[in-house]
C-alpha positions, 0 to 999 in steps of 0.5 A: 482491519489489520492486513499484517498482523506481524507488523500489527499494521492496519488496512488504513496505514498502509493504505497510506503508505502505499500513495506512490510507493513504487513497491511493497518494500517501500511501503513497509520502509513508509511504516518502519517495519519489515515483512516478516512471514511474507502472507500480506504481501499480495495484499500489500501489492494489491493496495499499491494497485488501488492506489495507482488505479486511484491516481490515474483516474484522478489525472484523467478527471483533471485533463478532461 
């Protein structure tokens, strides 16, 4: 599904791009693009989130 239709970047791409990206920004630079009108950005960040939520919960598994 595509998330930034400016960019035409795609759920699965920028998902990608988001394992431990620090920001929307780096996710993009991931992509070579650049924001444009600025709509995808929350759910861009929501991404990197899932990401992080994804990591640390791996960690966890693994110290246990």
């Amino acid at each position: 599904m595509y998330v930034c239709i400016c960019n035409a970047l795609k759920d699965r791409e920028l998902a990608a791009a988001s394992n431990d990206a620090r920001n929307v920004a780096e996710v993009f630079r991931r992509c070579g693009r650049r924001p444009q009108c600025g709509k995808c950005l929350p759910d861009v960040a929501k991404l990197i989130e899932n990401s992080r939520e994804q990591q640390s919960g791996i960690c966890k598994l693994a110290a246990e």
